[in-house]
C-alpha positions as CSV (number, residue, x, y, z in Angstrom):
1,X,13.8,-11.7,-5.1
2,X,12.8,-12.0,-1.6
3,X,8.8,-12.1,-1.1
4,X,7.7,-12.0,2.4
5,X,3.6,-13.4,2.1
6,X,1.5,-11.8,4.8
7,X,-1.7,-13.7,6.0
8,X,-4.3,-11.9,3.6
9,X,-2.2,-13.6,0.9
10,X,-0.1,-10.1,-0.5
11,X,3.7,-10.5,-1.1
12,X,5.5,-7.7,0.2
13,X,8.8,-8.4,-2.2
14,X,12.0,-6.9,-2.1
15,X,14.6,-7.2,-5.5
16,X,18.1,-6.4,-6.4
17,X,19.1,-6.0,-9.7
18,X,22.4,-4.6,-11.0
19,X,23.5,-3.0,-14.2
20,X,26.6,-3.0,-15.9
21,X,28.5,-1.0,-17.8
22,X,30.6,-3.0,-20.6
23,X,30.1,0.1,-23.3
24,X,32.0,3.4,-24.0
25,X,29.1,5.2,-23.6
26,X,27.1,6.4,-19.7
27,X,24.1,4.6,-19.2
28,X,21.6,7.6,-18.2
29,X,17.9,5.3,-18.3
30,X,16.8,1.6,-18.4
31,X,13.0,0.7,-19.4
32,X,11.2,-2.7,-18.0
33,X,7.6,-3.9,-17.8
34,X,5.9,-5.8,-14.7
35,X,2.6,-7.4,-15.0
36,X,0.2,-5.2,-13.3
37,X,-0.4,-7.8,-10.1
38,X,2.7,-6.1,-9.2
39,X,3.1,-2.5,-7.6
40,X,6.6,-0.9,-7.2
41,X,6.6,1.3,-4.5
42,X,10.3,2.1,-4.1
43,X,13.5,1.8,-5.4
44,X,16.6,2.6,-4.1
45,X,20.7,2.1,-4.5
46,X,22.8,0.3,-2.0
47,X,23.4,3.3,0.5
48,X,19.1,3.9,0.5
49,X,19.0,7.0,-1.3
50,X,16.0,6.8,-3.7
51,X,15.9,6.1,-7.5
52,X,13.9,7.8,-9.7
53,X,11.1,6.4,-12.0
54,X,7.9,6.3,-13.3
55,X,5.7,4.0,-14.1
56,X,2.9,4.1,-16.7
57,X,-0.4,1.7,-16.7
58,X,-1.0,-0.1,-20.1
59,X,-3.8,-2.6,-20.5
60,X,-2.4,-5.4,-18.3
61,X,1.2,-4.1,-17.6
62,X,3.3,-1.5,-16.0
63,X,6.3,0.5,-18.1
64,X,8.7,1.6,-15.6
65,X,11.2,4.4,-16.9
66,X,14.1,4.2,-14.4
67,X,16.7,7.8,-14.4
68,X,20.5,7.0,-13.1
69,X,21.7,10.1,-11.9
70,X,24.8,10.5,-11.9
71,X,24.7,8.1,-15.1
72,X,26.8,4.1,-15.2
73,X,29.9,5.2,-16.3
74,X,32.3,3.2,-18.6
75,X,32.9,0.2,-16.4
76,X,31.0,0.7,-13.9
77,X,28.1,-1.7,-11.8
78,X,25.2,0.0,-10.4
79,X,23.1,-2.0,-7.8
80,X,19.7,-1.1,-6.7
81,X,17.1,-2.4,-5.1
82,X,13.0,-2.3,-6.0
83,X,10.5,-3.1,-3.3
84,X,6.7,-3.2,-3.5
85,X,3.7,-5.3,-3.3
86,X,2.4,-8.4,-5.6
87,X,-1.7,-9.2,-5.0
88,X,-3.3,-12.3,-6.4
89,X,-1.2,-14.9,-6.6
90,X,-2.0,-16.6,-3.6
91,X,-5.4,-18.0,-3.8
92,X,-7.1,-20.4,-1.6
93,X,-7.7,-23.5,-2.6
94,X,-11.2,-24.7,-3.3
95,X,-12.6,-27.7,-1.0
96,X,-9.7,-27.7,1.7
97,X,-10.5,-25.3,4.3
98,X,-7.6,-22.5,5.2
99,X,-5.2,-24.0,2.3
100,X,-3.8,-21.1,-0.3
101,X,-1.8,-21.8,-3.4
102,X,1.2,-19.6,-4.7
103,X,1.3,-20.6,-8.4
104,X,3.8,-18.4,-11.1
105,X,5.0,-19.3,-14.3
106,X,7.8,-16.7,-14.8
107,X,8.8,-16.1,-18.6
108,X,12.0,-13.4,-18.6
109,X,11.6,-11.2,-21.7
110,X,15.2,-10.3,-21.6
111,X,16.0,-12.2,-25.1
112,X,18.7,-13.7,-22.9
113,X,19.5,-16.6,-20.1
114,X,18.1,-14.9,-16.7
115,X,19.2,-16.2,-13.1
116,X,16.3,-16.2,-11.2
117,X,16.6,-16.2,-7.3
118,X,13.5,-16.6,-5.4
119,X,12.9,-16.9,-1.7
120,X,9.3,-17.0,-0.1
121,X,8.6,-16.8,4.0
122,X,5.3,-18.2,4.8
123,X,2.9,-16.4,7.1
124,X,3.5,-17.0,10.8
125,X,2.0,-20.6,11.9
126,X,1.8,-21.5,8.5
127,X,2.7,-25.5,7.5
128,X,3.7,-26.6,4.3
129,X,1.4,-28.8,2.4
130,X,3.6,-29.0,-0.9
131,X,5.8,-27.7,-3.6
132,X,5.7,-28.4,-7.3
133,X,9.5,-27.2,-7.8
134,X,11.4,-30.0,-7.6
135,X,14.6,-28.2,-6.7
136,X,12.4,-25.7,-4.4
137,X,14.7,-26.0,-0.7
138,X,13.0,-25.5,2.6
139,X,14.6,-23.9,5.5
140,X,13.1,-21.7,8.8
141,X,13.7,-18.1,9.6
142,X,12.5,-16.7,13.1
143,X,10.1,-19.4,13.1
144,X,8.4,-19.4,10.0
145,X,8.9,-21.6,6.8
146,X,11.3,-20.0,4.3
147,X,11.1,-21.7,0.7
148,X,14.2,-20.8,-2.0
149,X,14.6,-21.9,-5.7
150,X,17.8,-20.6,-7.7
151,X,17.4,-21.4,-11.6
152,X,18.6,-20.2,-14.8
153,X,15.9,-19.8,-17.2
154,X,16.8,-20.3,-20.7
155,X,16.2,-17.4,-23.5
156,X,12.6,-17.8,-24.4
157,X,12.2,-20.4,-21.4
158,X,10.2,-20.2,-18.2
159,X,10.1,-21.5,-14.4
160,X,6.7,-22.4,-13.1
161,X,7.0,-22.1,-9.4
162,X,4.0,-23.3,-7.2
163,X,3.1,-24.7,-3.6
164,X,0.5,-24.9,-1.0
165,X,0.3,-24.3,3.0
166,X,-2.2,-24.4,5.6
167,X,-3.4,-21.3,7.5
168,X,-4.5,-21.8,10.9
């Protein structure tokens, strides 16, 4: 996932995901859940032309109901992209003046081993204060402080994923 954090502290993100077909049988639908921090705006297949779903609110949690049309045949991959917006999970930090925290624990309900790719660009003029992801690299993209972590999470496992910057 690729999260671009704009200087109010919202994550514009953008995601791939792809399914495959290993069956005998089209795949016409796929159902996931998001926490409600985060809004799906779009989806969309590798050309740009839109996927269809809906999303229902539940308590805490979205239930997303995605339509392939035409269905993942027999053999097929299918790769699409979701893009939206994620709010609160950069907070500043109390005491230190213009210094935010990004702090998630992600816990894949899959049942299964999940690869997680993330990659974080820091406002403009923003400077790192510190990450708690050990294997969390730093780079720079036009200017501005790209972060990346690339884990597999374990069935039942999780990846915390936390770090601070200052905010002139």
């Amino acid at each position: 996932m690729y999260n671009d954090i704009q200087p109010d502290g919202t994550i514009q993100f953008r995601g791939p995901d792809r399914i495959v077909n290993n069956g005998t049988e089209p795949i016409t639908e796929r159902r996931f859940i998001n926490s409600d921090f985060v809004k799906l705006t779009a989806m969309t297949d590798e050309q740009g032309n839109p996927v269809q779903f809906t999303s229902k609110h539940e308590g805490n949690i979205y239930r997303y109901h995605v339509t392939f049309d035409p269905p993942v045949m027999p053999g097929e991959t299918f790769v699409y992209y979701s893009e939206g917006t994620i709010s609160g999970l950069i907070k500043p930090v109390a005491g230190k003046e213009n210094t935010y925290r990004y702090y998630m624990n992600h816990s894949p309900g899959n049942g299964g081993p999940t690869l997680r790719i993330e990659t974080y660009l820091l406002p403009e003029g923003a400077e790192l204060v510190s990450t708690l992801s050990e294997d969390m690299k730093r780079s720079e993209k036009d200017g501005r402080i790209m972060l990346r972590i690339e884990k597999v999470i374990p069935a039942g496992g999780s990846l915390l994923t936390s770090f601070q910057y200052t905010l002139e």
